[in-house]
N, CA and C of each residue as an Amber inpcrd file, in Angstrom:
protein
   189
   0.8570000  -1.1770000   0.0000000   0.0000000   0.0000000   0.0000000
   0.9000000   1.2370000   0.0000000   0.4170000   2.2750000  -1.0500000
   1.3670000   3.3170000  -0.9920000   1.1710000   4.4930000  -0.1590000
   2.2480000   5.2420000  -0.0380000   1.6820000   6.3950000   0.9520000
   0.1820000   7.2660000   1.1790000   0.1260000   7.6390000  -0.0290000
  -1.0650000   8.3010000  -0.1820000  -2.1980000   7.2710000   0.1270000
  -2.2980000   6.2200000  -0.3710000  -3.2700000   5.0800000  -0.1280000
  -3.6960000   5.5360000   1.8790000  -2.3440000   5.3540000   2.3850000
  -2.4700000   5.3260000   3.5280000  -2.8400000   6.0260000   4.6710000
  -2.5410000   7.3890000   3.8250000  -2.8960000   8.9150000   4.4950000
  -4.2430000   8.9280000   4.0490000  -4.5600000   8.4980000   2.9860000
  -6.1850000   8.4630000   3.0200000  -7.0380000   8.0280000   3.5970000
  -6.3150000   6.5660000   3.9450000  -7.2930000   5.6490000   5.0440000
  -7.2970000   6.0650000   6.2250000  -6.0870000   6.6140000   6.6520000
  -5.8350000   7.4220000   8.2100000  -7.0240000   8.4330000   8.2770000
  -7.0050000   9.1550000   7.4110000  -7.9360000  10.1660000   7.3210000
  -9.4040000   9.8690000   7.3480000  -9.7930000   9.0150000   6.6810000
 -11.2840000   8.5320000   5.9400000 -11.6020000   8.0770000   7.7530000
 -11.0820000   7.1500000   8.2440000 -11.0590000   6.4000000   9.8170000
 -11.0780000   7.7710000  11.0040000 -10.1290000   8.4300000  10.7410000
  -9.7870000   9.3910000  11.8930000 -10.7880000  10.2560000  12.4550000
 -11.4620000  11.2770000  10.2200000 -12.1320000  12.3160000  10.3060000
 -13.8810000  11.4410000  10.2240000 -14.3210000  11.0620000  11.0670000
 -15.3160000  10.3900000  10.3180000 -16.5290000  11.2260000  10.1730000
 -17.2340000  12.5310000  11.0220000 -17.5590000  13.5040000  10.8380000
 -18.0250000  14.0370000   9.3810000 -16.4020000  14.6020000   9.2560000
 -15.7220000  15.0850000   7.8590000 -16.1150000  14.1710000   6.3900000
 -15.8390000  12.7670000   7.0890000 -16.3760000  11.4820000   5.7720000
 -17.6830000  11.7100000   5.5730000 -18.5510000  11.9170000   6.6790000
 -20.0360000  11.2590000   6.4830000 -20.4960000  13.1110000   5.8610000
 -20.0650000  13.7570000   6.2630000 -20.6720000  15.2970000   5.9460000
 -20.2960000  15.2680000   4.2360000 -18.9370000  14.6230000   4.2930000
 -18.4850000  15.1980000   2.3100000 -19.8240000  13.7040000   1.7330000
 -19.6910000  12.5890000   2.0390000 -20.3540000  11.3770000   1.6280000
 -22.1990000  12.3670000   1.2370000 -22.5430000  13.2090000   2.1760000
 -23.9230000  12.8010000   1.9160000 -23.7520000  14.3410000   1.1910000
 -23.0810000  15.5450000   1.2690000 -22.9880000  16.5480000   0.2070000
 -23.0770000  15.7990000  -0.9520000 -22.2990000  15.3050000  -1.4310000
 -22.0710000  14.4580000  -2.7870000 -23.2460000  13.6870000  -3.3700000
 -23.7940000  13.1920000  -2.3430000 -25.0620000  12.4400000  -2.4550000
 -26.0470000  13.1560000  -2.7260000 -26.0970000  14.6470000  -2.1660000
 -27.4270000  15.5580000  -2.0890000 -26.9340000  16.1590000  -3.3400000
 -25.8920000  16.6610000  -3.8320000 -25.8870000  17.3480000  -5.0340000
 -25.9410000  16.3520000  -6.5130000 -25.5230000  15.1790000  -6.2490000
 -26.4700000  14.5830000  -7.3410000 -27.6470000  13.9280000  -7.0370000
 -28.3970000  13.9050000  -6.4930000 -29.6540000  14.0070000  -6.4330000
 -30.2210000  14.8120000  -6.5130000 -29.9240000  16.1380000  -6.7040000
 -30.6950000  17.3790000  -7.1530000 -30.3320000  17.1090000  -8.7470000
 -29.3320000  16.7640000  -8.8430000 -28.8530000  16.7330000 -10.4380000
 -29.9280000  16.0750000 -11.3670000 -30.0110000  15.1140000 -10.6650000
 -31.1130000  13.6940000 -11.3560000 -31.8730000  14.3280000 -10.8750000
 -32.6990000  15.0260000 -10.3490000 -34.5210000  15.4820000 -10.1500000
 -34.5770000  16.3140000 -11.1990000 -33.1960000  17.2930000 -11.1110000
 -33.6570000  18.1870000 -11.7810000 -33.9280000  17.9850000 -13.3780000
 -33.1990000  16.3320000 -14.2190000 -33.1410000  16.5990000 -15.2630000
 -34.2600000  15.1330000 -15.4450000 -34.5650000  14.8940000 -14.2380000
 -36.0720000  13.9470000 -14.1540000 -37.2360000  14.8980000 -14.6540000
 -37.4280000  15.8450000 -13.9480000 -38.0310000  17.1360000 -14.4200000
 -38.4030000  17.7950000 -15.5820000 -37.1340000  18.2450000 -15.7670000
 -36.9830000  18.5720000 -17.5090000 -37.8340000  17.5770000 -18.2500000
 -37.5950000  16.3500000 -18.2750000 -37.5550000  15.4640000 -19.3800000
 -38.8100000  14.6320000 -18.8190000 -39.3500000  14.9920000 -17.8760000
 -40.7470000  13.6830000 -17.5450000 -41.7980000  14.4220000 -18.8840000
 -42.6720000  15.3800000 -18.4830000 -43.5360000  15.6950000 -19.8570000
 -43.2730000  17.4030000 -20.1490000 -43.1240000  17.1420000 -21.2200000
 -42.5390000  18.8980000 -21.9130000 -43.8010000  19.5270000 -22.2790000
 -44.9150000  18.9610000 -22.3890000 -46.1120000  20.0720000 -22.1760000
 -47.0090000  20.1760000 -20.9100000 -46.2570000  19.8200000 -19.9580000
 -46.3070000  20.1720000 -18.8900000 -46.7160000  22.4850000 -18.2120000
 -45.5130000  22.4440000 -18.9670000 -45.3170000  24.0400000 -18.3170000
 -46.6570000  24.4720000 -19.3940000 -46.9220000  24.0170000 -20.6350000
 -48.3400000  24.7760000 -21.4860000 -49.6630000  24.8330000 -20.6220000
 -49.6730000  23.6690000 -20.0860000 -50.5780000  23.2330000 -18.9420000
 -50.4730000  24.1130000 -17.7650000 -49.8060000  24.2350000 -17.3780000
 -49.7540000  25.0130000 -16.1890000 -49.9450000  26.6090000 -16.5220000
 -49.5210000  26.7830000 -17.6080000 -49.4410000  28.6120000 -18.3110000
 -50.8190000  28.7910000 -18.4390000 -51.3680000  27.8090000 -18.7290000
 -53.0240000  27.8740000 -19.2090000 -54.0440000  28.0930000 -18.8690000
 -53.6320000  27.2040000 -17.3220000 -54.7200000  26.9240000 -16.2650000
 -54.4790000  28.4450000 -15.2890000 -52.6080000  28.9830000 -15.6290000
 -52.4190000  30.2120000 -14.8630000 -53.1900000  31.4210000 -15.3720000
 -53.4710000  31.1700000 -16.5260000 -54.1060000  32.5920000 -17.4610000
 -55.4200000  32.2650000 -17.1800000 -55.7980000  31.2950000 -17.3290000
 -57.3020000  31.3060000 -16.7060000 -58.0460000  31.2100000 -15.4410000
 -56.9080000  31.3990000 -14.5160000 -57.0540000  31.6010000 -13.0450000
 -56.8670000  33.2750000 -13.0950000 -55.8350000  33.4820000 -13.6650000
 -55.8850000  35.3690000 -13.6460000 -56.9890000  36.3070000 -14.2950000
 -57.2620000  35.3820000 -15.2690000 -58.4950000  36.3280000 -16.0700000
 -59.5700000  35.9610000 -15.4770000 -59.8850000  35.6260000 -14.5340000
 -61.6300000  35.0770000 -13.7730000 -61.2540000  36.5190000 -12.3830000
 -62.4290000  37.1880000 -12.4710000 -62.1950000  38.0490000 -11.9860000
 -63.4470000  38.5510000 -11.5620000 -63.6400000  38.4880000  -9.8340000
 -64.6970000  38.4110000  -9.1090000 -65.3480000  40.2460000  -9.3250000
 -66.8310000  39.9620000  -9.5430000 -67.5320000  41.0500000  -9.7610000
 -68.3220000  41.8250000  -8.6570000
């Protein structure tokens, strides 16, 4: 095992804090990654739908 190998494992064992805080950052920023391009790409006339139902919620207008 080479040095660096070893200073890593010292570290990964030592800081475990530090491991589990970088482990689940990493985890949370691609999982925003994948929602976000789950999103995009589930149905693209999605946002027409929603623009539609928004314009016809704004134009109803109590008398």
């Amino acid at each position: 095992m080479s040095f660096n190998y070893k200073v890593t494992a010292r570290n990964l064992f030592r800081y475990k804090t530090r491991m589990l805080m970088t482990i689940l950052g990493v985890a949370g920023c691609t999982a925003l990654l994948v929602m976000g391009f789950v999103i995009r790409h589930y149905d693209p006339n999605e946002a027409d739908r929603q623009q539609t139902g928004l314009n016809a919620l704004l134009s109803f207008k109590v008398s």
